[in-house]
N, C-alpha and C positions, 0 to 999 in steps of 0.2 A: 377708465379703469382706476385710476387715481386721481383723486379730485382734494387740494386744500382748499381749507376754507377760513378765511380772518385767521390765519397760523400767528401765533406771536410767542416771542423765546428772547430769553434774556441768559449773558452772560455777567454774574453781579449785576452791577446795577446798569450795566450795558445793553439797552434795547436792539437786538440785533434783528429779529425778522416781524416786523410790524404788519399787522392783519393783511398779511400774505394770499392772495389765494389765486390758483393757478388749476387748471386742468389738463393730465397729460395721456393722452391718445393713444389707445390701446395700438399696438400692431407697429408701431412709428416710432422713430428715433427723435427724442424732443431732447434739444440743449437747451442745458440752460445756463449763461453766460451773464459776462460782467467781469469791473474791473476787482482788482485783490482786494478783500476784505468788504466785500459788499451783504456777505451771506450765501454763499452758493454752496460751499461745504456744508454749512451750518443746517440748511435745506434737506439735504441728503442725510443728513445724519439725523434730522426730526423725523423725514419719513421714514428710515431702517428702524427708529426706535433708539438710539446713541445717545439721542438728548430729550430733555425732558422737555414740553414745551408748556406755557402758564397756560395759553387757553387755544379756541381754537377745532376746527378738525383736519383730519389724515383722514380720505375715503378711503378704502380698497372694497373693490365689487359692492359698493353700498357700503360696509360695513367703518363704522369709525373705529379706529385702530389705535388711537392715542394712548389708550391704558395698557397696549399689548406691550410685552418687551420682547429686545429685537430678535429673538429666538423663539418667539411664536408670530412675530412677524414673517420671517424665514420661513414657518411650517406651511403660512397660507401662500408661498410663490415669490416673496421677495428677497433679492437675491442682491449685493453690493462689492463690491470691487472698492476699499479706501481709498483717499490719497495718500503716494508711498507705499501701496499695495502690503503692506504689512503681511507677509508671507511666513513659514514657521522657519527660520532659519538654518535652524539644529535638525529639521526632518528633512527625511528625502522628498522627490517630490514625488513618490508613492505615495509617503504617507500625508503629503499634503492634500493630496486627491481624499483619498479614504476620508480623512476630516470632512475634506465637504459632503462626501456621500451622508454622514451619519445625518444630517441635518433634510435629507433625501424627501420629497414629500409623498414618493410614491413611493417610496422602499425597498429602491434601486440599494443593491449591496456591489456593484462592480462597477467600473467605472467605464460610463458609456463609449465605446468605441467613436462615436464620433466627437469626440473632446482629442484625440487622437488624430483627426481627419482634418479640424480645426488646426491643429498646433501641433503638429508634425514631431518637431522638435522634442517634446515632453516624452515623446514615447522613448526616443534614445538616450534619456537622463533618469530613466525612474527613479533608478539605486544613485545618482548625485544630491548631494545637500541643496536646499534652496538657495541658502550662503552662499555656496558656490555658481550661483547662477549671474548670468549678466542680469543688469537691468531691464533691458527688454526680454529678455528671458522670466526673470520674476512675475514681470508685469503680466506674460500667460498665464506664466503657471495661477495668479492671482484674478484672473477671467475664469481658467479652466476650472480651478477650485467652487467657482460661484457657479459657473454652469452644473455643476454636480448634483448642487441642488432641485435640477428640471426648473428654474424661476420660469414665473409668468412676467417678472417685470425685474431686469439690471438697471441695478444705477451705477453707473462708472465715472468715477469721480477722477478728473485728469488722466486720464491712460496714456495721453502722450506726450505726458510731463517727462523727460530728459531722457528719452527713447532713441534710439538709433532710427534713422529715419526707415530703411527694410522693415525693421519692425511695426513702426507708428502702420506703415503701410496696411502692413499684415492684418493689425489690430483691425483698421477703416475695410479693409474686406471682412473679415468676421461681423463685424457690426451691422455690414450691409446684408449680410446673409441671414443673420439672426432676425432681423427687421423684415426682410423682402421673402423670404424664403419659410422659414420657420415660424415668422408673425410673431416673435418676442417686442413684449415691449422695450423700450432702452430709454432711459434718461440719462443724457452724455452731460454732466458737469465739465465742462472744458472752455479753456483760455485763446487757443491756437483759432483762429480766424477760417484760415484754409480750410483744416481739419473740420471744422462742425459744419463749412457750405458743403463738402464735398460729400457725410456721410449723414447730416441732420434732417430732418424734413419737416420739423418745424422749429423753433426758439421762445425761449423768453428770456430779457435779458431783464439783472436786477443792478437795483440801485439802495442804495441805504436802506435793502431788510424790505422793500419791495418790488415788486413787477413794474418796470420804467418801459418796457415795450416789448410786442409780443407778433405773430406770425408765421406764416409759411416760410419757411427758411428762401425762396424766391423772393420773399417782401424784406430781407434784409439789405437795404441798400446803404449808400454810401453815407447820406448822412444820418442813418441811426447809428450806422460805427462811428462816426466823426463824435456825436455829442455824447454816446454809450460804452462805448468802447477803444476809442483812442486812446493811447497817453501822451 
């Protein structure tokens, strides 16, 4: 479904994703890990469109996507969740729903009932400020928002970065659902070890701006965390 290819992006004179190229599996939750500052956000924000990249491809269904910005990105099924969930604060979280409808690729105007079915909780906050949401609270509302869009492909950039653990939980059932059930695709950017064997089904981990090792999340064993991921 998404295929990079020799991806390469620089911040100043900082080479940060050098001829990258990765393939991620329609219908499957692919993570993709590493340690801080290897390029894993930077990743996610080439293929939503966020950053600009020097050269290189972004597939989506065949189509190279690099020149698209990330609001006709969105129009073709891609769908992102930040790091820090970046939520509207000041809106209720009605109207943070609504926001994601507009961007709808089917031109859905209400907000699908099973966003509701998913995250329970949002139904009995509409009229609440996102402000006033907990953290793992925001962090739905900031899933629920992207689902609005019907995506064919989430990428959830740390979701259970500094979550209450009920919720982290929560979040690891939706994702299984959305994958197993629904056949969204997911590319989980995440740090947490547990978290990506528990709801991943495949990985690639990076290293300085490239793919240092990749597999079925069964082939993650002990010593590709020991040399990839330890600190």
């Amino acid at each position: 479904m998404i295929t990079i290819n020799k991806l390469n992006q620089f911040y100043a004179q900082s080479h940060t994703l050098w001829d990258l190229s990765l393939e991620i599996e329609p219908g499957k939750c692919t993570c993709i890990m590493g340690r801080n500052g290897v390029g894993k956000t930077t990743l996610a924000k080439a293929i939503m469109g966020l950053l600009l990249v020097k050269d290189g491809e972004v597939m989506f269904e065949g189509q190279n996507i690099c020149e698209l910005s990330s609001d006709k990105r969105a129009d073709l099924g891609i769908g992102y969740v930040p790091q820090g969930r970046e939520i509207f604060s000041q809106l209720t979280v009605s109207e943070n729903l609504k926001i994601g409808l507009y961007g709808n690729r089917n031109g859905l105007k209400k907000v699908p009932e099973k966003i509701f079915e998913l995250f329970p909780v949002l139904k009995e906050m509409l009229q609440r400020k996102g402000g006033d949401l907990s953290g793992g609270q925001q962090q739905q509302l900031a899933i629920a928002r992207a689902l609005c869009l019907e995506p064919k492909v989430l990428i959830l950039d740390e979701p259970s970065e500094g979550i209450q653990p009920n919720i982290v939980q929560q979040i690891g059932g939706v994702i299984d659902y959305l994958t197993k059930e629904e056949k969204l695709t997911v590319i989980l950017v995440e740090q947490k070890l547990p978290f990506a064997r528990r709801h991943g089904d495949n990985f690639f981990i990076m290293e300085r701006g490239q793919v240092a090792a990749k597999g079925s999340m069964d082939e993650l064993n002990d010593a590709i965390v020991e040399k990839f991921l330890s600190v």
